[in-house]
C-alpha positions in Angstrom: 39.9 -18.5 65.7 40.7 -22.4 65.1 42.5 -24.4 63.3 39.3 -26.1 62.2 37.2 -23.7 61.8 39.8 -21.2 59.9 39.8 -24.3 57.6 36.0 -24.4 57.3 36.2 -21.1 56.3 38.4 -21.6 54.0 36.4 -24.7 52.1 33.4 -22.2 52.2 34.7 -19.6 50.2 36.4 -22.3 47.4 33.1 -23.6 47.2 31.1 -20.8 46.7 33.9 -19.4 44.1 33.5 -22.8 42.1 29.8 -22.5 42.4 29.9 -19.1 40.8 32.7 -19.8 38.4 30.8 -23.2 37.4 27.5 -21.2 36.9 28.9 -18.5 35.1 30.5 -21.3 32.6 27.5 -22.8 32.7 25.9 -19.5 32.1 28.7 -18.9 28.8 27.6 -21.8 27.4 23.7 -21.8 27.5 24.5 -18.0 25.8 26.6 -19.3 23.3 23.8 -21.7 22.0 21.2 -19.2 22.6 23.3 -16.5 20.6 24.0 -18.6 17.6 20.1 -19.5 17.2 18.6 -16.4 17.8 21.1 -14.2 15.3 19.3 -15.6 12.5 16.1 -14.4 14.3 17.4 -10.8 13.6 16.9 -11.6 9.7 14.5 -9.2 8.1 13.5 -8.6 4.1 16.8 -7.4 2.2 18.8 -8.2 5.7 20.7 -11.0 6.3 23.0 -11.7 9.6 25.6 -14.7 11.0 27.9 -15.6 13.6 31.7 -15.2 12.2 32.5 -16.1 15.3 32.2 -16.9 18.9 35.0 -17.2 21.8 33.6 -18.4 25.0 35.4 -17.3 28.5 34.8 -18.4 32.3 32.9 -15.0 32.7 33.2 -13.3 29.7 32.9 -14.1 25.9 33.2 -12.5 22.5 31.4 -12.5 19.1 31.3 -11.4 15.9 28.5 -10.9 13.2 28.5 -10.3 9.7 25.2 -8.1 8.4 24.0 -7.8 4.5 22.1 -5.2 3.8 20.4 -6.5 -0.4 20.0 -3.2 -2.6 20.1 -2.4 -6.2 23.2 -1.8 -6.1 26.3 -3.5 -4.5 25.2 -5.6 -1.1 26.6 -2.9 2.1 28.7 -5.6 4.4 29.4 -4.4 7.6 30.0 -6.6 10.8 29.2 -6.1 15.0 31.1 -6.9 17.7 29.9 -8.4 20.8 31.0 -8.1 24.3 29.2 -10.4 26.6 29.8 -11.0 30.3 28.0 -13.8 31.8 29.0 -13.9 35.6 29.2 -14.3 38.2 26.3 -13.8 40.4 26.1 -10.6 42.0 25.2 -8.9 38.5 21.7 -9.6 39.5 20.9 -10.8 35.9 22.0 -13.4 33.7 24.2 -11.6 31.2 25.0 -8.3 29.7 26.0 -8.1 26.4 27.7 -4.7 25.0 27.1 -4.5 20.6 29.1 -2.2 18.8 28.7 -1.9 14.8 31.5 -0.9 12.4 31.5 1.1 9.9 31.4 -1.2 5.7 35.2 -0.5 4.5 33.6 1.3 1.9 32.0 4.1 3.4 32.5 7.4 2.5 36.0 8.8 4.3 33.9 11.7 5.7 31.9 9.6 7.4 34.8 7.8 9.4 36.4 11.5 10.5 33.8 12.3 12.0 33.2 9.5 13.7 37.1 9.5 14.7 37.0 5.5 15.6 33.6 5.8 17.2 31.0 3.1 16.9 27.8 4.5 14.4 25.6 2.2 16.6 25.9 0.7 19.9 23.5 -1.5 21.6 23.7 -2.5 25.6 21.8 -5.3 26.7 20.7 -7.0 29.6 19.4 -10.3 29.7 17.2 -11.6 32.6 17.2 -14.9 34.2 14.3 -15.9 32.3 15.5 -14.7 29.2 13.8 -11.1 29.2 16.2 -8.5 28.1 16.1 -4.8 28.5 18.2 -2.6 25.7 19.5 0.5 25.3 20.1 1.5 21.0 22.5 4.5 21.1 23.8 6.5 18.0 26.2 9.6 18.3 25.8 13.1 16.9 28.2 14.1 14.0 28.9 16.7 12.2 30.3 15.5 8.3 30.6 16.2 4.7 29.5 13.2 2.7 30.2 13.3 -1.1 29.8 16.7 -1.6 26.7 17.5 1.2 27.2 18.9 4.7 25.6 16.2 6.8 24.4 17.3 10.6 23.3 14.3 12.5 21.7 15.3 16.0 21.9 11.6 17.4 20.0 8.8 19.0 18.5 6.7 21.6 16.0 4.2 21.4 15.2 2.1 24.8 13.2 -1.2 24.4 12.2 -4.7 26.5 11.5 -7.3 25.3 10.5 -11.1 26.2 11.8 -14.3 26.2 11.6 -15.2 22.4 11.6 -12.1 21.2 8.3 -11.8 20.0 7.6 -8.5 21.1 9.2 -5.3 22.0 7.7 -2.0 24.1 9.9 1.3 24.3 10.6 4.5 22.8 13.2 6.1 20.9 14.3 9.7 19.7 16.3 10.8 17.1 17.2 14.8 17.7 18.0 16.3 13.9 18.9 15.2 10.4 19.9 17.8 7.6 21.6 17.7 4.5 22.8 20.4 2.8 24.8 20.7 -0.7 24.6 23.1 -4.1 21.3 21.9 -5.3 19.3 22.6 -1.7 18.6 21.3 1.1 16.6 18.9 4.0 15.9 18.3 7.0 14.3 16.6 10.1 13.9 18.0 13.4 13.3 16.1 16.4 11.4 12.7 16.0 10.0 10.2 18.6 8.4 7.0 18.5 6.6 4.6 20.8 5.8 1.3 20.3 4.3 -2.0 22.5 4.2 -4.5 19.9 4.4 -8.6 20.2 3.9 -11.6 17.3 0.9 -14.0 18.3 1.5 -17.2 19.0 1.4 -18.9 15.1 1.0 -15.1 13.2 3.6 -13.5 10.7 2.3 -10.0 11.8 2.8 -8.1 14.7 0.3 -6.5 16.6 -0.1 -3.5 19.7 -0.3 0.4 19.5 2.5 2.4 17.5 2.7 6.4 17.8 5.2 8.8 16.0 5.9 12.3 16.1 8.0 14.5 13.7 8.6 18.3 15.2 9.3 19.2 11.5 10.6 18.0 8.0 11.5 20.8 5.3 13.2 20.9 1.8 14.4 23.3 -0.2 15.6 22.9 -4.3 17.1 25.8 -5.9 15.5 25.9 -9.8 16.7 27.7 -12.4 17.6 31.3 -12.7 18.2 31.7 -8.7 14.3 30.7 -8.0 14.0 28.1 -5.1 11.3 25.8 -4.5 10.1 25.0 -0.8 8.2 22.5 1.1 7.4 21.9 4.8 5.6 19.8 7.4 5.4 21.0 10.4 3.4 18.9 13.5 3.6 15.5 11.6 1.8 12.7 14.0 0.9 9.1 14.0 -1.0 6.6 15.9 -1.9 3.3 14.9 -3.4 0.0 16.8 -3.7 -3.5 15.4 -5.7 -6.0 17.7 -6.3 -9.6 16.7 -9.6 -11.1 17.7 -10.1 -14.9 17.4 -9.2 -15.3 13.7 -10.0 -11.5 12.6 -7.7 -8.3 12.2 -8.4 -4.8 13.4 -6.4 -1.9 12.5 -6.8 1.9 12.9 -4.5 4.2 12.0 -4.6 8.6 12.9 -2.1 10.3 11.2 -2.2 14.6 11.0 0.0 17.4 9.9 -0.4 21.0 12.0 0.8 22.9 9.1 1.9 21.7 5.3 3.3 24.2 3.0 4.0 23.5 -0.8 5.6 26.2 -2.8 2.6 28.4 -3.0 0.4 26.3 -1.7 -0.9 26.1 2.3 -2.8 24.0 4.4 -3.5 23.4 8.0 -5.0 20.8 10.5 -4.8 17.6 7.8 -5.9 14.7 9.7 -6.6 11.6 8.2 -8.5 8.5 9.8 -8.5 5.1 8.7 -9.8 1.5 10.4 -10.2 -1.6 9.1 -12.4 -4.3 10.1 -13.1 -8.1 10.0 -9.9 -9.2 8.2 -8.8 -13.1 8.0 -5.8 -13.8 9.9 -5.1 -16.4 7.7 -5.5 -14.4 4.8 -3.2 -11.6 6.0 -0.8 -14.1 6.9 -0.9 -15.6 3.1 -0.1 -12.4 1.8 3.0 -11.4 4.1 4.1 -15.1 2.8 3.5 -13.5 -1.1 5.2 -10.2 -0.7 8.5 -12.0 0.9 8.6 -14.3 -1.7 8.3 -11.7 -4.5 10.8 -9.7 -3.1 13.3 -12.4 -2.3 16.0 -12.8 -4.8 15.9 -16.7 -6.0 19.5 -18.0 -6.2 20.9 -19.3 -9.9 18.8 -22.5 -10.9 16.2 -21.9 -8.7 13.6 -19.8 -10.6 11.7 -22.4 -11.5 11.2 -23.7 -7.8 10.7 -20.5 -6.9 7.9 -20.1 -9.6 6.2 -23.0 -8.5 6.2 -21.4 -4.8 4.8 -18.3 -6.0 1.7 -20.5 -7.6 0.9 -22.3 -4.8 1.1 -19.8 -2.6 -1.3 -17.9 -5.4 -3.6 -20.6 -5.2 -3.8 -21.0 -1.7 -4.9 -17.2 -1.9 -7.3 -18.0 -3.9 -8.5 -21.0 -2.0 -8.9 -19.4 1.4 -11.0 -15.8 -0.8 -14.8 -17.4 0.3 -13.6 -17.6 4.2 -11.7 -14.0 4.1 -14.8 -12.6 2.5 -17.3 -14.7 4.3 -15.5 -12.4 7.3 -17.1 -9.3 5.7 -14.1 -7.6 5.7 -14.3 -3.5 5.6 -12.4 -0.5 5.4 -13.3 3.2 6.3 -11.8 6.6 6.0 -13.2 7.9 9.0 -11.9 11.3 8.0 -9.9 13.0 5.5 -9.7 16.8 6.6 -7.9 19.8 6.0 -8.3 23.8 6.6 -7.1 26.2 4.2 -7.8 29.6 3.3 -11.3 28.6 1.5 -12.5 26.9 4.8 -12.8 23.5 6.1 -12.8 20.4 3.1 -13.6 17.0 4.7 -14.4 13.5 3.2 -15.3 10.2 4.0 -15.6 7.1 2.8 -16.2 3.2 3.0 -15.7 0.1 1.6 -17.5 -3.4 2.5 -18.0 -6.8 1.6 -21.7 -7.6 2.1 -22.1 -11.3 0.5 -21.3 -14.5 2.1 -18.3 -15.2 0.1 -19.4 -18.2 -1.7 -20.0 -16.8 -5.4 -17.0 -14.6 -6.6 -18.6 -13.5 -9.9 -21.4 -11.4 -7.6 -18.4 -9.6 -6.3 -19.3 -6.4 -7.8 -23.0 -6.6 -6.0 -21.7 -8.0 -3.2 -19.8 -4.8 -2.2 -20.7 -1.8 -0.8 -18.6 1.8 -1.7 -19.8 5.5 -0.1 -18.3 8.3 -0.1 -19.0 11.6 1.3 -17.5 15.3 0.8 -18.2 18.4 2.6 -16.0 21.0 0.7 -15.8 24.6 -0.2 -16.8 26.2 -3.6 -13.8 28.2 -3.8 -11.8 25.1 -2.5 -13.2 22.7 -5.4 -12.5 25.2 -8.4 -8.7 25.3 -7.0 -8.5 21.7 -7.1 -10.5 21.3 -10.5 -8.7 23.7 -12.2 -5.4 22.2 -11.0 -6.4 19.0 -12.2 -7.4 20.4 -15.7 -4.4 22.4 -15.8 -2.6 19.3 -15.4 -4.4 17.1 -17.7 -3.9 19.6 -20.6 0.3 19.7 -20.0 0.5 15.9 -20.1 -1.3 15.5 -23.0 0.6 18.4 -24.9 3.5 17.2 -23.4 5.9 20.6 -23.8 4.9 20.7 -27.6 1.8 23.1 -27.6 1.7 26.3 -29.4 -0.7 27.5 -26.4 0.5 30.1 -24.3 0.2 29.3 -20.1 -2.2 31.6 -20.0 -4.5 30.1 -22.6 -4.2 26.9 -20.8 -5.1 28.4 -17.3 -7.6 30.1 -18.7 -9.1 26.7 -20.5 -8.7 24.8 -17.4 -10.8 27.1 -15.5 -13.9 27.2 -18.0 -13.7 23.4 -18.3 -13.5 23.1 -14.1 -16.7 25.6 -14.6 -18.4 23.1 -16.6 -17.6 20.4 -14.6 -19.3 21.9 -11.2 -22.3 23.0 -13.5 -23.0 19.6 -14.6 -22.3 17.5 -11.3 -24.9 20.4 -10.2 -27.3 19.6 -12.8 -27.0 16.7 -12.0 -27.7 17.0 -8.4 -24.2 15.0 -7.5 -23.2 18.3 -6.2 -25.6 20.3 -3.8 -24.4 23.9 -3.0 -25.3 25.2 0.7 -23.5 28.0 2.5 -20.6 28.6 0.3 -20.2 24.5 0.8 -20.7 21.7 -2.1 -22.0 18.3 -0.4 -22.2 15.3 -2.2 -23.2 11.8 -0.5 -22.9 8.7 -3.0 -23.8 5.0 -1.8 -23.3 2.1 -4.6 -25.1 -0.9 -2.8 -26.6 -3.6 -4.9 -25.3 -2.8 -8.4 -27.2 0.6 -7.7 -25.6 4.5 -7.5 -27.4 6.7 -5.1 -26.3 10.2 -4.7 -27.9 12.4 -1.9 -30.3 9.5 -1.5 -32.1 9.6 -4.7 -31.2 6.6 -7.5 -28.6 7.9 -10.5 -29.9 8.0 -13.9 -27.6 7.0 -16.7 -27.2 10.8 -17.5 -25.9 11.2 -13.8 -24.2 8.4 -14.2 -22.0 9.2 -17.5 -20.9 12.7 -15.7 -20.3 11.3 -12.0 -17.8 8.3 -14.1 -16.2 10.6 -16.3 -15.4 13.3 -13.7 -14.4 10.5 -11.1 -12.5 9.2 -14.0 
């Protein structure tokens, strides 16, 4: 080889290590600017974040955060370190950044055994040349005693991408076991995942996209008094929701179910519950997101009166943009509420719609329509009524009744008897099969109930047994 061309060589390779050196700088700094403004995008209700501070490298940088977590109590400080590396090249994406979280110098001295100088959250992170990431939210398992409860903590990973301005996020995440145990009882949660593909519009304060959770099993138990226990359980626990936005209107549905609920002596299986809602203003939705962060944010000394005066315009504006939320005929329905249980199958339904054109608020009332449906077995209803009675009667004696309990059982069930005679009498109720049906419609200022008009007389028992 050369002279020359050994030197060619040579220049080559210092060029291409200045290139890659000057672009991963480059690279540090871009991060460093895009770190400090995004940090404060992390900021949720009660949660508050900032850079402490930030030490830029040729290829490499660190950070460190400060998090507040607002309770009723004492604010919980704890900080996060970051680990970033930012060149050079043959990474194949821009940066990866490596977050671990510390535990608050006040948390509980179990805690930190177990952990034994591990990290109670770590997040890994890559960030794509367009600004993309991909992340990876990883939590140990640990075995502890916590002020006076044996803690068993199975563990977690949650894996999630999201975009360039991180308005949306798509992933999963599982969390294997969480129990407590101490003298009093216990509780748990077995195995738990969750699967999400959510994004912000463009000019929205809500999110929308398809959500889905599944719980295995969540159980408690409370010991009572003299050695009795009392024990619940959900078994099967599932939800799915969807929220789509179409031009300037919202629409949600949620499906949430339970395989098997147990509590104490009571059992039920196959709940399923099914919900939708239709036609509501984006701008309206986004007015009251504004409301419930202001209510819940903590003004600072001297500033309740400024943030009195925000509360009223924002009430205002409420009430300024009612006529185009309702001129959207907004509606909600309960597809379904179901359940199976020794009596047989109870299901229900009902709906709720605004049917004016939003212009005169005092027609409200006859501008909406309500109906509600129930399918339910005899046996089923005189539980329930009875319950309810039973209920009644103990709050209003309030533990200073000379009545025995079985007096007041036995009360409760004649007065859930009369209640099913008159609904019957009534024809609210209609009794088919071992089944009571009911169908009530209020439309116009009217009560229908199996598609005949309510009298007053139907009217006084359906209001004072809804009641």
């Amino acid at each position: 080889m050369s002279k020359k061309v050994g030197i060619g060589i040579a220049a080559v390779v210092v060029v291409v290590a200045a290139g890659a050196m000057g672009t991963s700088y480059y690279m540090g700094g871009k991060l460093e600017q895009e770190f400090t403004s995004n940090i404060p995008k992390l900021e949720m209700q009660g949660v508050s974040v900032k850079v402490v501070s930030y030490e830029r490298g040729a290829f490499s940088s660190t950070a460190k955060t400060s998090w507040t977590i607002e309770g009723t109590d004492e604010p919980t400080q704890f900080t996060a370190e970051h680990k970033i590396s930012h060149g050079p090249l043959p990474m194949g994406h821009a940066a990866q950044i490596h977050t671990s979280f510390q535990l608050p110098d006040n948390a509980d001295e179990g805690l930190k055994t177990a952990l034994n100088g591990r990290s109670p959250l770590e997040i890994d992170t890559k960030l794509g040349w367009s600004r993309s990431s991909s992340n990876v939210m990883t939590s140990p398992a640990i075995t502890a005693r916590i002020k006076n409860s044996d803690m068993n903590w199975g563990g977690m990973k949650a894996e999630w991408d999201m975009p360039a301005g991180m308005k949306g996020a798509k992933g999963t995440a599982n969390f294997a076991a969480l129990h407590f145990k101490d003298e009093e009882g216990s509780a748990g949660m077995d195995k738990a995942v969750m699967r999400f593909d959510i994004k912000q519009p463009e000019g929205q304060k809500f999110w929308i996209g398809p959500f889905a959770m599944t719980i295995d099993k969540v159980t408690a138990l409370k010991k009572e008094e003299e050695g009795k226990t009392s024990a619940s359980s959900f078994e099967g626990i599932s939800m799915d929701s969807d929220t789509k936005l179409s031009g300037d209107v919202v629409e949600m549905t949620l499906k949430s179910g339970i395989k098997s609920l147990k509590l104490e002596d009571a059992k039920a299986d196959d709940l399923l519950l099914d919900v939708s809602f239709h036609n509501i203003d984006s701008n309206w939705v986004n007015d009251v997101i504004d409301m419930s962060r202001r209510k819940s944010a903590e003004p600072a000394e001297g500033e309740s009166d400024e943030a009195e005066d925000s509360l009223s315009d924002l009430r205002t504006r409420l009430m300024q943009n009612l006529p185009q939320a309702l001129a959207r005929k907004p509606s909600m329905e309960i597809n379904r509420i179901s359940m199976r249980t020794n009596d047989g199958v109870s299901e229900f339904g009902a709906s709720l719609a605004y049917i004016g054109d939003g212009q005169n608020r005092r027609n409200l009332l006859e501008d909406i329509k309500l109906s509600f449906k129930a399918d339910v077995p005899s046996k089923a209803l005189d539980t329930f009524l009875i319950s309810r009675k039973k209920s009644a009667m103990l709050a209003l004696f309030e533990d200073d009744s000379d009545y025995k309990p079985e007096e007041i059982a036995a009360a409760a069930k004649e007065q859930a008897q009369a209640s099913v005679h008159a609904l019957k009498e009534q024809g609210i109720l209609v009794e088919k099969d071992g089944k009571l049906n009911t169908q009530i419609v209020y439309t116009n200022g009217e009560i229908q109930v199996n598609g005949k008009t309510l009298d007053a007389d139907g009217t006084a028992v359906l209001m004072s047994e809804a009641l």
